[in-house]
N, CA, C and O atoms as a Tripos MOL2 file, in Angstrom:
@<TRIPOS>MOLECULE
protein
  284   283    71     0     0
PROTEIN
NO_CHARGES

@<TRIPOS>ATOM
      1 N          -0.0110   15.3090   22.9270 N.3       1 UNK1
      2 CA          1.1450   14.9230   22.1610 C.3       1 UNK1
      3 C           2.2910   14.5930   23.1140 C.2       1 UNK1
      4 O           2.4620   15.1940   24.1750 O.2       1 UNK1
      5 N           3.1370   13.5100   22.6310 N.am      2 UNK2
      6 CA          3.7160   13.4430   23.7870 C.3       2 UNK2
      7 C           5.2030   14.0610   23.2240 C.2       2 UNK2
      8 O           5.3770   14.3130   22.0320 O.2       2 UNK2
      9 N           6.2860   14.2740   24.3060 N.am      3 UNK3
     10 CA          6.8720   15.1450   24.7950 C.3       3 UNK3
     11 C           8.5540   14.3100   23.5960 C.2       3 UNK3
     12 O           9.4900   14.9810   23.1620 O.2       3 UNK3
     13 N           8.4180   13.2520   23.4620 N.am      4 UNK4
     14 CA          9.4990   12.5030   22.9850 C.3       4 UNK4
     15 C           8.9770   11.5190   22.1550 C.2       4 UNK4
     16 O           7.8380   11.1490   22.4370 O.2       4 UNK4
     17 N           9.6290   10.9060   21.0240 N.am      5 UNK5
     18 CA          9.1650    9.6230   20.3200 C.3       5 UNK5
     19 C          10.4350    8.9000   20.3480 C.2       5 UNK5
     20 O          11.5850    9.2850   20.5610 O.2       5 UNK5
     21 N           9.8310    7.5150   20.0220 N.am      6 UNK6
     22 CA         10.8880    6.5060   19.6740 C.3       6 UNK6
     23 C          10.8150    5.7340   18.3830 C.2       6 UNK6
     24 O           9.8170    5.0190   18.2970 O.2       6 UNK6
     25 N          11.3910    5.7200   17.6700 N.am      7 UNK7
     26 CA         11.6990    5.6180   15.9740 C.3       7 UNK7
     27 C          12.5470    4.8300   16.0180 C.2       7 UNK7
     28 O          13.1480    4.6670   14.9560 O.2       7 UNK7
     29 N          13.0190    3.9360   17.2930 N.am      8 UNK8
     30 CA         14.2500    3.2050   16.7170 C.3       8 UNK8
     31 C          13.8400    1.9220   16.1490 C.2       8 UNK8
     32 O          14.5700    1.1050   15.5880 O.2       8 UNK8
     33 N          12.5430    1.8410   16.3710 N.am      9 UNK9
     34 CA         11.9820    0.7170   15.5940 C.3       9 UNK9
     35 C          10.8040    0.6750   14.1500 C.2       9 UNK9
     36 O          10.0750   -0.1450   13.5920 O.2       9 UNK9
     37 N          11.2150    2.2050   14.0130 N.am     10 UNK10
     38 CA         10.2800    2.6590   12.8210 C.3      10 UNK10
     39 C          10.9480    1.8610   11.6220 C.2      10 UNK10
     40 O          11.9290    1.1440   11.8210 O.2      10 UNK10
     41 N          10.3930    2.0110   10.4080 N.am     11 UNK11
     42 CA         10.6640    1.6100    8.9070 C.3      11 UNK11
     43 C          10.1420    2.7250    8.2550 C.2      11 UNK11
     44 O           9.3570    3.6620    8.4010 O.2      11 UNK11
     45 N          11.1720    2.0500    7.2230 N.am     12 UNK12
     46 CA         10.8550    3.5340    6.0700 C.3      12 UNK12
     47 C           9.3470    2.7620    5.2840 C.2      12 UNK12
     48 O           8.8120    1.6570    5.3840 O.2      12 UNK12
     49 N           9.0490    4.0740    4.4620 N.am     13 UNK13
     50 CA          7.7460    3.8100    4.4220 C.3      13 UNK13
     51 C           8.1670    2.7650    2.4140 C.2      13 UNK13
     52 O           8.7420    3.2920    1.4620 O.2      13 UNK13
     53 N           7.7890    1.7750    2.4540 N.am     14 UNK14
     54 CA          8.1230    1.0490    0.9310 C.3      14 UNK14
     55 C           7.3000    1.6050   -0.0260 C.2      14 UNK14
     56 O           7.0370    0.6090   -0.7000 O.2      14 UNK14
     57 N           6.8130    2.3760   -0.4530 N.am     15 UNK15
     58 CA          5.9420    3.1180   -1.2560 C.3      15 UNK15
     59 C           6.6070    4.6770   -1.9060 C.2      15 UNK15
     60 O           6.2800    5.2740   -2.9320 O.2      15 UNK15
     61 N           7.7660    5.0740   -0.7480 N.am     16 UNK16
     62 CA          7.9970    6.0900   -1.0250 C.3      16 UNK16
     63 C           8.5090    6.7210   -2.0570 C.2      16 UNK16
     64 O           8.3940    7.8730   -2.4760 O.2      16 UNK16
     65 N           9.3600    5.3660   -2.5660 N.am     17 UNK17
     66 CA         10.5170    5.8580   -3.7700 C.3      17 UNK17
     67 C           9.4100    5.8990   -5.0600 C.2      17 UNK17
     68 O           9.8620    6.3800   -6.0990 O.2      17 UNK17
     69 N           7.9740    5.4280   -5.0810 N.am     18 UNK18
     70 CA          7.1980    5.2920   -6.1010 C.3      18 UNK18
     71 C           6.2310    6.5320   -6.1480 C.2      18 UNK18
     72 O           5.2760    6.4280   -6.9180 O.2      18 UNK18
     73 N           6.3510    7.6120   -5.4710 N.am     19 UNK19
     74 CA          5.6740    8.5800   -5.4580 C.3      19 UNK19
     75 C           6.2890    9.6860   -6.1890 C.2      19 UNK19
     76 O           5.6250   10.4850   -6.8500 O.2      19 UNK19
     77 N           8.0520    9.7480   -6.0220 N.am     20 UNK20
     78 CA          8.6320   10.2470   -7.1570 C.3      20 UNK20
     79 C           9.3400    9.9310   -8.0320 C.2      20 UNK20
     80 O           9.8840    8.9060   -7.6210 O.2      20 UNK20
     81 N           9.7190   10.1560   -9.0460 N.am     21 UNK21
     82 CA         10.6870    9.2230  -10.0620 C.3      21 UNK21
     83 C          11.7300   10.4350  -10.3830 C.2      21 UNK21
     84 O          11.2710   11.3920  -11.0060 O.2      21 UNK21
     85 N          12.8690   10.4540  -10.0640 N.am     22 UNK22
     86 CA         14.0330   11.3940  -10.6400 C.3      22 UNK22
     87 C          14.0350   11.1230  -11.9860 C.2      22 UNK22
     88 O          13.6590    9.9740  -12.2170 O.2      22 UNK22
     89 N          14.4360   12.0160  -13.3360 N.am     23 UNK23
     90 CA         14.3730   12.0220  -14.5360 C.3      23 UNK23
     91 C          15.3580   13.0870  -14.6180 C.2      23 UNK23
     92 O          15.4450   14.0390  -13.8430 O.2      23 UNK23
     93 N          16.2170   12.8000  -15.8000 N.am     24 UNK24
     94 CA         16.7250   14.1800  -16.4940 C.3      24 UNK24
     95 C          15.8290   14.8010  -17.6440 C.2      24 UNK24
     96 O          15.4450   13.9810  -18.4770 O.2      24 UNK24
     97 N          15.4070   16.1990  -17.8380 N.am     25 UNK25
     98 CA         15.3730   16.5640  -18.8770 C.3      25 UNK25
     99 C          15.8810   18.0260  -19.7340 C.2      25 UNK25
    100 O          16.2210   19.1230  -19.2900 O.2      25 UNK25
    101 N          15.7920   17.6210  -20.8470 N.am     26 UNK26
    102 CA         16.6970   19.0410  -21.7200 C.3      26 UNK26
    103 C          15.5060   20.1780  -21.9450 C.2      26 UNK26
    104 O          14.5980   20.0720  -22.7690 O.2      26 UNK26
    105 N          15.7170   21.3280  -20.9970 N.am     27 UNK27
    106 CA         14.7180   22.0770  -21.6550 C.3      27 UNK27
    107 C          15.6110   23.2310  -22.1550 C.2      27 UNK27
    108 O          16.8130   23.1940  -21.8920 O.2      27 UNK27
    109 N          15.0690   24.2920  -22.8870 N.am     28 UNK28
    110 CA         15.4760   25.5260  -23.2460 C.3      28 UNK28
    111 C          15.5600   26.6840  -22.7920 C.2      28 UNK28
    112 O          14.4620   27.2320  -22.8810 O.2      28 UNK28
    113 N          16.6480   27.6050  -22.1570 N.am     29 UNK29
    114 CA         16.8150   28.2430  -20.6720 C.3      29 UNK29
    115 C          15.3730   29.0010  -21.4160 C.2      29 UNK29
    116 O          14.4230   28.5250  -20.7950 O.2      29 UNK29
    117 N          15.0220   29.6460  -22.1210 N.am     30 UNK30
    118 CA         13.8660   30.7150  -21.6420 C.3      30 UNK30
    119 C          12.7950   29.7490  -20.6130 C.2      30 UNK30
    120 O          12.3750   30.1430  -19.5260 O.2      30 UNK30
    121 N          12.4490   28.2990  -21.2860 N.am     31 UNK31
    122 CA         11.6700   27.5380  -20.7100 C.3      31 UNK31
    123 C          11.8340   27.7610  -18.9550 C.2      31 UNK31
    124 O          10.9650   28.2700  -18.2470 O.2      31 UNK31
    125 N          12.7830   27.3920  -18.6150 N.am     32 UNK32
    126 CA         13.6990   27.2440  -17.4150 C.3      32 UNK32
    127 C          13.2530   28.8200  -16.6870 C.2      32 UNK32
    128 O          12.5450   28.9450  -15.6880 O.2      32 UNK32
    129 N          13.7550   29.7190  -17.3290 N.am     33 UNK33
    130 CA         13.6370   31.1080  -17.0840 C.3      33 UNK33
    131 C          12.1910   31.3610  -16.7970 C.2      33 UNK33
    132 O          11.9690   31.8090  -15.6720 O.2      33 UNK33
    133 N          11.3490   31.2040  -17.4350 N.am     34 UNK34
    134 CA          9.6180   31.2810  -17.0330 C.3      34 UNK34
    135 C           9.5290   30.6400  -16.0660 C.2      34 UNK34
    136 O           9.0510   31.3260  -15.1630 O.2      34 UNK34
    137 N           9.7750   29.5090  -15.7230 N.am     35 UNK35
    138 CA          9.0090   28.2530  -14.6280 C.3      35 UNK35
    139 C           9.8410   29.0880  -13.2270 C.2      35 UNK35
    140 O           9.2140   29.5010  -12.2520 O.2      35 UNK35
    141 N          11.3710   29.2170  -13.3890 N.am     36 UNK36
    142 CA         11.9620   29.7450  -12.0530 C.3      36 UNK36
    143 C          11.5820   31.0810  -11.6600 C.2      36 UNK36
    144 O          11.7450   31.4650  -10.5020 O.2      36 UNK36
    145 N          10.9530   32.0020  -12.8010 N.am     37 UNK37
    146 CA         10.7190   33.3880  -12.0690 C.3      37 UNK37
    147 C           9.1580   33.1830  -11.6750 C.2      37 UNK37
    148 O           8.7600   33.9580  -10.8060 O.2      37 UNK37
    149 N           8.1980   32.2350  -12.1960 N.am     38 UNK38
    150 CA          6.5850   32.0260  -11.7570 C.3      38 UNK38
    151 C           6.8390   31.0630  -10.8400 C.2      38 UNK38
    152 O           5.8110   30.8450  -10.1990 O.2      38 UNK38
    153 N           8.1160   30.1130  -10.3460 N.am     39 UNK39
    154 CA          7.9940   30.0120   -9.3270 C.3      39 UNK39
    155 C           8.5900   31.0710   -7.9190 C.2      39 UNK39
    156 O           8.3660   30.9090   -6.7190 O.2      39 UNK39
    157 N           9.1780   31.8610   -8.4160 N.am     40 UNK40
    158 CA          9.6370   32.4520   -7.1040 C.3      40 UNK40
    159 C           8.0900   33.8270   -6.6180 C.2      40 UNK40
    160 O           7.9250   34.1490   -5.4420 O.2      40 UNK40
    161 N           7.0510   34.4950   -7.9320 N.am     41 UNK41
    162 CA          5.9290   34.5800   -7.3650 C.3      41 UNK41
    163 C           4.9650   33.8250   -6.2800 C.2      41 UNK41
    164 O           4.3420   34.3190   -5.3410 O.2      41 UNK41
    165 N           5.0560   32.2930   -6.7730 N.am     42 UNK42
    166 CA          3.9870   31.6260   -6.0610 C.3      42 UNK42
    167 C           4.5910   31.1760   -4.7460 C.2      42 UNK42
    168 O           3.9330   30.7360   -3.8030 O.2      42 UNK42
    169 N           5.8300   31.3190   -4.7700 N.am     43 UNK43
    170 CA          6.5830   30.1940   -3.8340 C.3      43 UNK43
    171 C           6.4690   29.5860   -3.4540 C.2      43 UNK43
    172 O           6.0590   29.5340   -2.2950 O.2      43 UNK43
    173 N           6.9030   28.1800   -4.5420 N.am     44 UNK44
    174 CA          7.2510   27.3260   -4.6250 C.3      44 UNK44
    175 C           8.3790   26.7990   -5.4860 C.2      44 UNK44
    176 O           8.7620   27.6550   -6.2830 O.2      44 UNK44
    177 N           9.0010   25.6900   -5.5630 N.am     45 UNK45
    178 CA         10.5010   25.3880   -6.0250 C.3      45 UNK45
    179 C           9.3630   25.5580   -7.4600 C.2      45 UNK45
    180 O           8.1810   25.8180   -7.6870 O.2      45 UNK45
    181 N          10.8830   25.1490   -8.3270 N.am     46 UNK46
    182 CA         10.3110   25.5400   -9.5980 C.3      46 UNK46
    183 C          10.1610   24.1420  -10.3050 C.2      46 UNK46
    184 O           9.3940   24.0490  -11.2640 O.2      46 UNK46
    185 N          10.8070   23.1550   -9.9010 N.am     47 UNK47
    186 CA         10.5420   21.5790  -10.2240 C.3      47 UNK47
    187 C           9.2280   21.6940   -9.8410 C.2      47 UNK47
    188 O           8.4330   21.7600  -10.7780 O.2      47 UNK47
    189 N           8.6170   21.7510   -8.3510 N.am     48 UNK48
    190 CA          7.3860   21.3300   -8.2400 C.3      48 UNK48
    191 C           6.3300   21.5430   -9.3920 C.2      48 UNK48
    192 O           5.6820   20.7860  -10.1130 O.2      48 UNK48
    193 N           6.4650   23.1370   -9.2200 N.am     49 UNK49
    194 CA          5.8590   24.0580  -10.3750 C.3      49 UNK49
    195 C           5.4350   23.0910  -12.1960 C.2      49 UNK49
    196 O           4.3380   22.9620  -12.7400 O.2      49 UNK49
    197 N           6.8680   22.5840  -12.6740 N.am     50 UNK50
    198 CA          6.8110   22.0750  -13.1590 C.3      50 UNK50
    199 C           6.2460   20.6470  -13.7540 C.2      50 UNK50
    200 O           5.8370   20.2540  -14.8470 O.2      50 UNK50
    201 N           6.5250   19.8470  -11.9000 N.am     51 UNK51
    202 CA          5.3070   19.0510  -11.9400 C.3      51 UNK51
    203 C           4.0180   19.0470  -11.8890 C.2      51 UNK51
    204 O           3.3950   18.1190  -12.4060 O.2      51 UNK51
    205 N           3.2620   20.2710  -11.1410 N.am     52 UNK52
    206 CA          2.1410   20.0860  -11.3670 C.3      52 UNK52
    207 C           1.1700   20.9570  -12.9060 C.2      52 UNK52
    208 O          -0.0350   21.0860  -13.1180 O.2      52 UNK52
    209 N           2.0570   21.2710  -13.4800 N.am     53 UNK53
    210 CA          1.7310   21.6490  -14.5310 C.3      53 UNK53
    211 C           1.9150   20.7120  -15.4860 C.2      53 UNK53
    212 O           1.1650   21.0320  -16.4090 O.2      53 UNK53
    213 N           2.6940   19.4110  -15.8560 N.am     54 UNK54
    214 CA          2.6880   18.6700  -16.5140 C.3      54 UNK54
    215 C           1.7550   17.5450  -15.7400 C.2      54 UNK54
    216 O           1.1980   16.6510  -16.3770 O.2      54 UNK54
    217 N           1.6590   17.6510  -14.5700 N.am     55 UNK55
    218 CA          0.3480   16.4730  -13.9250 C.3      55 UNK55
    219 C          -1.0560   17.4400  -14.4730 C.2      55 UNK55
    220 O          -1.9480   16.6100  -14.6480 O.2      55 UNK55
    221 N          -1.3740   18.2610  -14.6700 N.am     56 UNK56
    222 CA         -2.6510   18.9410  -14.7150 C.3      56 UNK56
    223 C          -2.5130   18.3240  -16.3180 C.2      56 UNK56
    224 O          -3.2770   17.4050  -16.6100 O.2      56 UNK56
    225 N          -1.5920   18.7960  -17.3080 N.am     57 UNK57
    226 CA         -1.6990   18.0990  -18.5860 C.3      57 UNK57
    227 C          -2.3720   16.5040  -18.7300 C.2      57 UNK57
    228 O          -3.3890   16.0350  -19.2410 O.2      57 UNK57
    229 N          -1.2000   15.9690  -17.9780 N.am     58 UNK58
    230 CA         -1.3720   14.2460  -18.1410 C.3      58 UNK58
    231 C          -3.3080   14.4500  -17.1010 C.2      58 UNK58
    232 O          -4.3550   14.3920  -17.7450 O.2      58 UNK58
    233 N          -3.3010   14.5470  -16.4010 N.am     59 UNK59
    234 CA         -4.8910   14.2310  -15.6150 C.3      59 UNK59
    235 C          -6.2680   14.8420  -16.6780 C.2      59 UNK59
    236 O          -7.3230   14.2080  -16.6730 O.2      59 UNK59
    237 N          -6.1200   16.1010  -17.5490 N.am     60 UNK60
    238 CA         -6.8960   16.4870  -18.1690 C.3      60 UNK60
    239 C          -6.6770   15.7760  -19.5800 C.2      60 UNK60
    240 O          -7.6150   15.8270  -20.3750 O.2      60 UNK60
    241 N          -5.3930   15.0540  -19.9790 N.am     61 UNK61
    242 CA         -5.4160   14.3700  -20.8280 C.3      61 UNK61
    243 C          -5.4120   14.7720  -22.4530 C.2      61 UNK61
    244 O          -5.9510   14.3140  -23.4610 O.2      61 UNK61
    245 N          -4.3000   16.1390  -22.0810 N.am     62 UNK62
    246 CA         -4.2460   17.0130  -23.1340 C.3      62 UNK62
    247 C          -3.1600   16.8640  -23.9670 C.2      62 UNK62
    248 O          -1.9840   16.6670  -23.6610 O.2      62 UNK62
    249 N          -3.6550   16.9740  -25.0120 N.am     63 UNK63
    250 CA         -2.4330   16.4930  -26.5990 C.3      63 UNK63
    251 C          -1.8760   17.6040  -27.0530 C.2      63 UNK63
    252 O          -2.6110   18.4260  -27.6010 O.2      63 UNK63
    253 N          -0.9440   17.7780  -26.9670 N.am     64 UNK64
    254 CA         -0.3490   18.5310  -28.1550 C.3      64 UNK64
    255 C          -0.4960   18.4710  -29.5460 C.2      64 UNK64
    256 O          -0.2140   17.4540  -30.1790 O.2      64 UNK64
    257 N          -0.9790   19.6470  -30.1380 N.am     65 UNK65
    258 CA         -1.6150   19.3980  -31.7080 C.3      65 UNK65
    259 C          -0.4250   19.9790  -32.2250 C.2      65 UNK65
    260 O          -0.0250   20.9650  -31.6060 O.2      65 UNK65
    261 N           0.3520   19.5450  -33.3770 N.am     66 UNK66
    262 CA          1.4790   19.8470  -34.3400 C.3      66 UNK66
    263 C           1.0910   19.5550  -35.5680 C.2      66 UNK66
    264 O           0.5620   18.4740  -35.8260 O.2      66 UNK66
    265 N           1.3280   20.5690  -36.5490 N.am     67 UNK67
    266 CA          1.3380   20.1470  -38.0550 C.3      67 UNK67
    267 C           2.8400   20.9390  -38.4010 C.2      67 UNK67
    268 O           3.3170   21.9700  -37.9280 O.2      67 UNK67
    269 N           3.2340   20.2100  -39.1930 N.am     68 UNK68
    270 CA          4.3040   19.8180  -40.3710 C.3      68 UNK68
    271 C           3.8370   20.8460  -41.1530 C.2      68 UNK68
    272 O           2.6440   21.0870  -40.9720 O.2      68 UNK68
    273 N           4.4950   21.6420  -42.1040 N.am     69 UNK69
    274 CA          4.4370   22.5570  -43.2360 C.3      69 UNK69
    275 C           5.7410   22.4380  -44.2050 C.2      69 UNK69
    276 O           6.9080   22.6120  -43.8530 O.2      69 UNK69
    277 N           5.3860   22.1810  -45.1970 N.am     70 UNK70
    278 CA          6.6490   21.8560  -46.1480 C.3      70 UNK70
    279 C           6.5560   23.0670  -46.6010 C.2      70 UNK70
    280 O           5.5860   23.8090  -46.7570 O.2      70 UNK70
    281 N           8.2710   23.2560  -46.9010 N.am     71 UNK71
    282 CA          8.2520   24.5100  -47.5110 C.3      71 UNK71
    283 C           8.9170   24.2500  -48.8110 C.2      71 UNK71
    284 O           9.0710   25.1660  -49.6190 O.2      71 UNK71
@<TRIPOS>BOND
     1     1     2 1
     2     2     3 1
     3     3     4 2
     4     3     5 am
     5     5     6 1
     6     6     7 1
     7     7     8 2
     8     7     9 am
     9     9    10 1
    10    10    11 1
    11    11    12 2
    12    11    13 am
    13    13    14 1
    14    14    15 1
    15    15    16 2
    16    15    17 am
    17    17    18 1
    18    18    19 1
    19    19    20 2
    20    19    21 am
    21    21    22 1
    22    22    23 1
    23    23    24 2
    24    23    25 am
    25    25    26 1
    26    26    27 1
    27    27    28 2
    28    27    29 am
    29    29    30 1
    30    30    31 1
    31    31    32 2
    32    31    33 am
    33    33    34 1
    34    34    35 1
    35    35    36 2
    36    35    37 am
    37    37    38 1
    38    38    39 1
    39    39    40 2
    40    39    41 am
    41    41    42 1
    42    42    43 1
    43    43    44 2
    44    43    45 am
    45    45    46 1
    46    46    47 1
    47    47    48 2
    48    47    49 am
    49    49    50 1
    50    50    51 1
    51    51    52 2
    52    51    53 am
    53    53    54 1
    54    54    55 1
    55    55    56 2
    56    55    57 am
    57    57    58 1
    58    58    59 1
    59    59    60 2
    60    59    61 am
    61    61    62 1
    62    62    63 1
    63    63    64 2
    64    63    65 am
    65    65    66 1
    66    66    67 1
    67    67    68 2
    68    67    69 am
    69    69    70 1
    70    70    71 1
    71    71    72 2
    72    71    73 am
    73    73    74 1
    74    74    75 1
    75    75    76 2
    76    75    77 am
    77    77    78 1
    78    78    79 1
    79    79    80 2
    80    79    81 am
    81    81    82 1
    82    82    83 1
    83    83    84 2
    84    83    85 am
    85    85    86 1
    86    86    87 1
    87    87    88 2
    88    87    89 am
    89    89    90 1
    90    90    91 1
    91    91    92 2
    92    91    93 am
    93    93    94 1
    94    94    95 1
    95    95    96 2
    96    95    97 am
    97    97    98 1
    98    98    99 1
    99    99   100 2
   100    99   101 am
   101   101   102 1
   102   102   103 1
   103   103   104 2
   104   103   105 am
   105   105   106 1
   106   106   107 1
   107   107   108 2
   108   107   109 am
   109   109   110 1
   110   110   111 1
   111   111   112 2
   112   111   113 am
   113   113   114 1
   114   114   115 1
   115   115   116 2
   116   115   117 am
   117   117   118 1
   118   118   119 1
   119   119   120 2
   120   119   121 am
   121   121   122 1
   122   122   123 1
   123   123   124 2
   124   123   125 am
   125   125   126 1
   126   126   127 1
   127   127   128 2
   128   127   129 am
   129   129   130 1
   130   130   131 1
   131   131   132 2
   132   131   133 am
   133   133   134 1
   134   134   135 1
   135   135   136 2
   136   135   137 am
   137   137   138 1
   138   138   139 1
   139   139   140 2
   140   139   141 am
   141   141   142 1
   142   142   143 1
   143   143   144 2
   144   143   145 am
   145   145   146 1
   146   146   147 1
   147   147   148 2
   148   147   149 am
   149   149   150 1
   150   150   151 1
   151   151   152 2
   152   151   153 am
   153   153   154 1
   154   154   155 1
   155   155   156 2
   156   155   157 am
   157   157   158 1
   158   158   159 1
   159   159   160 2
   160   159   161 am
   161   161   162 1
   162   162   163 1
   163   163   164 2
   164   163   165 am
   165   165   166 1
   166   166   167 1
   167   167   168 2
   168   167   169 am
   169   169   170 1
   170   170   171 1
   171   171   172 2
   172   171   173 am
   173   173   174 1
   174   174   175 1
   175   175   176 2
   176   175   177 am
   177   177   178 1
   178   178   179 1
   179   179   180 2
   180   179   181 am
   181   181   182 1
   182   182   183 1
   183   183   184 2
   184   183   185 am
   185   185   186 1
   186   186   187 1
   187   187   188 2
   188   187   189 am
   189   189   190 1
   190   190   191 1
   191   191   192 2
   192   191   193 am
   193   193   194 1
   194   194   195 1
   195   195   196 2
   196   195   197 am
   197   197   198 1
   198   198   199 1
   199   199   200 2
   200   199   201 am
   201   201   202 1
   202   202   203 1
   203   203   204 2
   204   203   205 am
   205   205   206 1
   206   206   207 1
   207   207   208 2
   208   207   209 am
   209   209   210 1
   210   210   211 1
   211   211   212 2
   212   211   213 am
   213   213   214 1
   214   214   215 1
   215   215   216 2
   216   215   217 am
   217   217   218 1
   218   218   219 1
   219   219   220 2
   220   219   221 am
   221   221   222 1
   222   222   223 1
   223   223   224 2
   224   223   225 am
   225   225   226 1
   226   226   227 1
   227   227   228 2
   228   227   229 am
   229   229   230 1
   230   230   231 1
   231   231   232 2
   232   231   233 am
   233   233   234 1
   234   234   235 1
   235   235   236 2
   236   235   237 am
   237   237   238 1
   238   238   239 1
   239   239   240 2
   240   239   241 am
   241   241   242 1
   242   242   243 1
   243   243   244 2
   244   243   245 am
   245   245   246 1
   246   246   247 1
   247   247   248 2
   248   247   249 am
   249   249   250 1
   250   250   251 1
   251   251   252 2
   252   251   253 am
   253   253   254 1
   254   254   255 1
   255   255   256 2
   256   255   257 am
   257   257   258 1
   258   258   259 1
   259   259   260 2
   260   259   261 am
   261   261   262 1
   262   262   263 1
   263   263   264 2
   264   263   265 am
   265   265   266 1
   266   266   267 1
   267   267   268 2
   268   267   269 am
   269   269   270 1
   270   270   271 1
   271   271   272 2
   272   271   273 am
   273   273   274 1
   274   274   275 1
   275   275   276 2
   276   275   277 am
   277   277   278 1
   278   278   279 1
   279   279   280 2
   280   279   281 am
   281   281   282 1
   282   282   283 1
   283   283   284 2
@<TRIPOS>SUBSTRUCTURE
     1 UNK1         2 RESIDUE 1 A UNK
     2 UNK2         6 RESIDUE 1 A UNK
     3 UNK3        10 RESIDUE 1 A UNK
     4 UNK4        14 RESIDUE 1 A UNK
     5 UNK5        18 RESIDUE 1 A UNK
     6 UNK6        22 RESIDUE 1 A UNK
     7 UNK7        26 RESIDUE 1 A UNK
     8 UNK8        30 RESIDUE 1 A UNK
     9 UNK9        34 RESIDUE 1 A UNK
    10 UNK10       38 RESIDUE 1 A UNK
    11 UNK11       42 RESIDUE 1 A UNK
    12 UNK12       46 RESIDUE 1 A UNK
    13 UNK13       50 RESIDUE 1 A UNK
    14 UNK14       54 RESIDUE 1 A UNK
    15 UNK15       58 RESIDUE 1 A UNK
    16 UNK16       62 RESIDUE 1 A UNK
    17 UNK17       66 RESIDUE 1 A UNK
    18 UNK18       70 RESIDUE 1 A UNK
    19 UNK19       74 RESIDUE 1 A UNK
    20 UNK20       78 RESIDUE 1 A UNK
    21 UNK21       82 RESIDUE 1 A UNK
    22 UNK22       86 RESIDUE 1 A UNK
    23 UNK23       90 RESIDUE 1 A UNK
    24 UNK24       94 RESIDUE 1 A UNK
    25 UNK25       98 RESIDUE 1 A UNK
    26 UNK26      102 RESIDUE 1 A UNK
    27 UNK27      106 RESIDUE 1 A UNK
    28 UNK28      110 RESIDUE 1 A UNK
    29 UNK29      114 RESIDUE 1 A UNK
    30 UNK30      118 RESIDUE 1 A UNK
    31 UNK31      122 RESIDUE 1 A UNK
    32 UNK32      126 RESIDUE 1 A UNK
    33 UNK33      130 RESIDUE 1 A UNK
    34 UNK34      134 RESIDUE 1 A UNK
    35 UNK35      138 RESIDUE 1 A UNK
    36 UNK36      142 RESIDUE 1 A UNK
    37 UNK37      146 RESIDUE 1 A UNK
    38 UNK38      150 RESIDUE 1 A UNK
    39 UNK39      154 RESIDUE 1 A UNK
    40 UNK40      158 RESIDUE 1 A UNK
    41 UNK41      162 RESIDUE 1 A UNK
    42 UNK42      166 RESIDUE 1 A UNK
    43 UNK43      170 RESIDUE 1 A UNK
    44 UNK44      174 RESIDUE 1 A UNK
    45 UNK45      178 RESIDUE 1 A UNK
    46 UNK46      182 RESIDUE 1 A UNK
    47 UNK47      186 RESIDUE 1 A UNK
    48 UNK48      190 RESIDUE 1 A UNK
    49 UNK49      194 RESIDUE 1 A UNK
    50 UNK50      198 RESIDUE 1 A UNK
    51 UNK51      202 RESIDUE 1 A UNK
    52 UNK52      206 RESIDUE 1 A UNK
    53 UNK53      210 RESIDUE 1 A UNK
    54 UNK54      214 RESIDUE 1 A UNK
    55 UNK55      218 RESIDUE 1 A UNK
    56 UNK56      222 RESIDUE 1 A UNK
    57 UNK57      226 RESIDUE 1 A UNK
    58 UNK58      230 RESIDUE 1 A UNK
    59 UNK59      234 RESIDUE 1 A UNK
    60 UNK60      238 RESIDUE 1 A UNK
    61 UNK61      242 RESIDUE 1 A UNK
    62 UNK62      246 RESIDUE 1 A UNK
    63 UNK63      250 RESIDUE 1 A UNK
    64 UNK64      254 RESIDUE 1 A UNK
    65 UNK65      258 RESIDUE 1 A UNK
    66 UNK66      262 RESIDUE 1 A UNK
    67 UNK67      266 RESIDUE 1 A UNK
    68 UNK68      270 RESIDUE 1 A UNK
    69 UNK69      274 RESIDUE 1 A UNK
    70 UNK70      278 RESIDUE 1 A UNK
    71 UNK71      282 RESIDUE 1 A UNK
């Protein structure tokens, strides 16, 4: 390995900004409250956490089932 690099002719990589997408979303502090205390067990941030639990959803391709009940 060598001892120094030179980057003054590097580039950023054009792919990068497509690997994450910033989003806002509204969740409900208990929500918030679960993800930040199971992330400070695993350690890891608690966004990540969040992403790969909604990527394991979207990749396994799992629906949320809801029914309606009139009262």
């Amino acid at each position: 390995m060598r001892k120094e690099y030179d980057f003054s002719k590097a580039r950023k990589n054009p792919y990068a900004r497509r690997l994450k997408r910033q989003v806002t979303i509204r969740m409900d502090e208990d929500t918030v409250k679960y993800f930040k205390a199971h992330a400070q067990e695993v350690g890891v941030p608690y966004q990540t956490l969040i992403n790969l639990y909604l990527r394991s959803c979207a990749t396994s391709n799992k629906k949320l089932s809801m029914e309606w009940k009139h009262s």
